[in-house]
Every structure is written in structure tokens, then in C-alpha cells.
C-alpha positions in Angstrom: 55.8 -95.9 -32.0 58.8 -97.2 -29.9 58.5 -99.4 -27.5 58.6 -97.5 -24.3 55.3 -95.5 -25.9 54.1 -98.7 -26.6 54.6 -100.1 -22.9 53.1 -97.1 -21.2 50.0 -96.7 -23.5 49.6 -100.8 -22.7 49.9 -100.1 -18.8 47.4 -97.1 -19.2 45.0 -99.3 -21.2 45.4 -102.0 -18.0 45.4 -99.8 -15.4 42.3 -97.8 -16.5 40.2 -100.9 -17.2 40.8 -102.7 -13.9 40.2 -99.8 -12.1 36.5 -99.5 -13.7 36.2 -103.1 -12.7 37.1 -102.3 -9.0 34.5 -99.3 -8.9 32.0 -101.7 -10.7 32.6 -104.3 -8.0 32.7 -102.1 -5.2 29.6 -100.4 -6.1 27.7 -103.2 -6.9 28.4 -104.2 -3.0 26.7 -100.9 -1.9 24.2 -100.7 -4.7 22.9 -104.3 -5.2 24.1 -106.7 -2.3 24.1 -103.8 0.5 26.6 -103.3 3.0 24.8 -105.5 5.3 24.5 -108.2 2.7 27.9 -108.0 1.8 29.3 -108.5 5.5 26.5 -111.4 6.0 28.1 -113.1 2.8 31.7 -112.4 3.9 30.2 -113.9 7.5 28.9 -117.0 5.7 31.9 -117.7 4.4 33.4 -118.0 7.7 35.3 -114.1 7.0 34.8 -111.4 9.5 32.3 -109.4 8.5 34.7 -105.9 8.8 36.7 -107.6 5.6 33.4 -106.5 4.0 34.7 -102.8 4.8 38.3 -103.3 3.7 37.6 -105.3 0.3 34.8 -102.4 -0.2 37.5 -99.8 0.4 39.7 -101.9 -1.4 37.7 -101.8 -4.2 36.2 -98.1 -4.6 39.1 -96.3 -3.2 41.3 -98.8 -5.2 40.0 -98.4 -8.5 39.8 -94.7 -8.2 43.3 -94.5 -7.6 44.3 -97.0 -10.7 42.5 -94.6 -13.1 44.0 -91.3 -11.6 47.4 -93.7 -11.8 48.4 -93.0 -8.1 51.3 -94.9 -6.9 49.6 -97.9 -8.6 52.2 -100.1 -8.0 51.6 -99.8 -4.2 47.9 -100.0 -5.2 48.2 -103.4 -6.9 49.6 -104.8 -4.0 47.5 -103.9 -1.9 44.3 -105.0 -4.0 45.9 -108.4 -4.5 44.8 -110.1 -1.4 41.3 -109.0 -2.1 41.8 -111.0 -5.6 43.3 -113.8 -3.9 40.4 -114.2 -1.7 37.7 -113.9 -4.2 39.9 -116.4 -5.9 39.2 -118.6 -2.7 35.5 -118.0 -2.6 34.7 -118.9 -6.0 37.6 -122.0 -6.4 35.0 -124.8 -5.4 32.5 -123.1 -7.9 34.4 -124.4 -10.8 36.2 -123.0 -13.9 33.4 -121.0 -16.1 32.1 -117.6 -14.3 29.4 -117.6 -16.0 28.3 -120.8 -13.4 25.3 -119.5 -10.9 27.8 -118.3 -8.1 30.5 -117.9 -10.2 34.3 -119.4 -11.3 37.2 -118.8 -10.1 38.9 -118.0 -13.7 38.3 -114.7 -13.7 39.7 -113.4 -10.0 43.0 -115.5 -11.1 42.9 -113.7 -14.2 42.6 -110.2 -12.5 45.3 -111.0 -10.0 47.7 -111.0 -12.7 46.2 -108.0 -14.6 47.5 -106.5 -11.1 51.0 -108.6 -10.9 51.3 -107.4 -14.3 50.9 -103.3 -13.3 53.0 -103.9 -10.6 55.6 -105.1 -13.3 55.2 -102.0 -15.9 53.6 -99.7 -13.6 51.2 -96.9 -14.1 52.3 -96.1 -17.6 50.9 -92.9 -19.6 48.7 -89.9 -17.9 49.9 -91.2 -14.5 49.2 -88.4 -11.7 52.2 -87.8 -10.2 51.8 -86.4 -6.8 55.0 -85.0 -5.3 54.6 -86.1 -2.0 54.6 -89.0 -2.7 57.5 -89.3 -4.8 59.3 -88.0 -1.9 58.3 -90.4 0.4 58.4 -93.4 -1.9 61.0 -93.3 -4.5 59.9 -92.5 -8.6 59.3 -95.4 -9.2 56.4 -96.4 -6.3 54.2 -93.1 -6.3 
């Protein structure tokens, strides 16, 4: 296998795991914590409670678009600051996630799954929608 193969199967591996991880998020906000209980926890933390909306968004919308492989270079930017922040939350929380309320390792460690897909892009069994490669460029949609 060359390396270009290599690369993209590597970026499909990356991109279709952290999008799983973005739907699992999101829908554990809906499911488990409840809209309302997510904004009162974004509220507690001193966030506006509409960040609850875009970081759910964020998340579901997100991730779905990572495993279809739509423009996910644009998409890993704009999932980023929801990484950074969650990096925030959990910072005073210590190293190890498996603490109570959680670390901060793992958020850190996601941001750069995403810095890294930004890098290599979408790789293999990307869906390529022409629109968007019109408007964008090749390499962005």
C-alpha cells in the first residue's frame, strides 16, 4: 500500500471515530443530562446557557458531517472551540478522566484528533458534494 492509500484510510479511520464520539456526546446531552440540564450546567459554569444549543449542534450536526466526510476540514474548525472549552471546564478537574467530573486529558487529546483532520483532511469515502467544491476550493468541501 503506498502512502497516499495509507494517509487517506488513516484520515477515514480518524474522521469516522471522532465523529461517533461527537454524536455520542451530543446525544448523551439530550438523552441523559436534557436540554435543560445541559444549559443549567453551561449556566453554572458562568456560559450562557444558548452555548448549550451551539455545542449541541456542534456536536450532532458535527459528527454527522465527519462520518459522511463533508468539508471536514471546515468542520474541524468549527468543532474546535467546543473542544477547547470542554478543555476549560474539566482543566481544574485534574489529569485522569476517569476522576468524578472528569480530566481534561481527553478534550486536549480530541482537539488534536481535529487539528490533525484538518492537517490530512477527510481522506477515503469522503462525500464530495459539488456545491461545495465550488464555493470552497477542492481542498475545503
Amino acid at each position: 500500500m503506498n502512502t497516499q492509500i495509507s494517509s487517506d484510510y488513516g484520515a477515514f479511520v480518524l474522521r469516522i471515530a471522532s465523529g461517533v464520539l461527537f454524536i455520542a456526546h451530543g446525544l448523551m446531552k439530550v438523552l441523559i443530562f436534557t436540554v435543560p440540564g445541559t444549559i443549567a450546567f453551561f449556566e453554572s459554569l458562568g456560559v450562557p446557557g444558548y452555548f448549550a444549543y451551539l455545542t449541541l449542534f456542534a456536536e450532532l450536526v458535527g459528527g454527522t458531517a465527519l462520518i459522511l466526510g463533508v468539508s471536514t476540514r471546515l468542520v474541524s474548525v468549527a468543532v474546535m472551540p467546543v473542544l477547547i472549552g470542554a478543555t476549560w471546564t474539566h482543566s481544574s478537574n485534574g489529569w485522569s478522566f476517569t476522576n468524578t467530573v472528569g480530566g481534561w486529558e481527553f478534550p486536549l487529546f480530541w482537539t488534536f484528533v481535529q487539528a490533525s483532520l484538518i492537517l490530512i483532511g477527510g481522506g477515503a469515502f469522503r462525500l464530495r458534494l459539488p456545491i461545495l467544491q465550488k464555493a470552497l476550493g477542492p481542498q475545503f468541501a
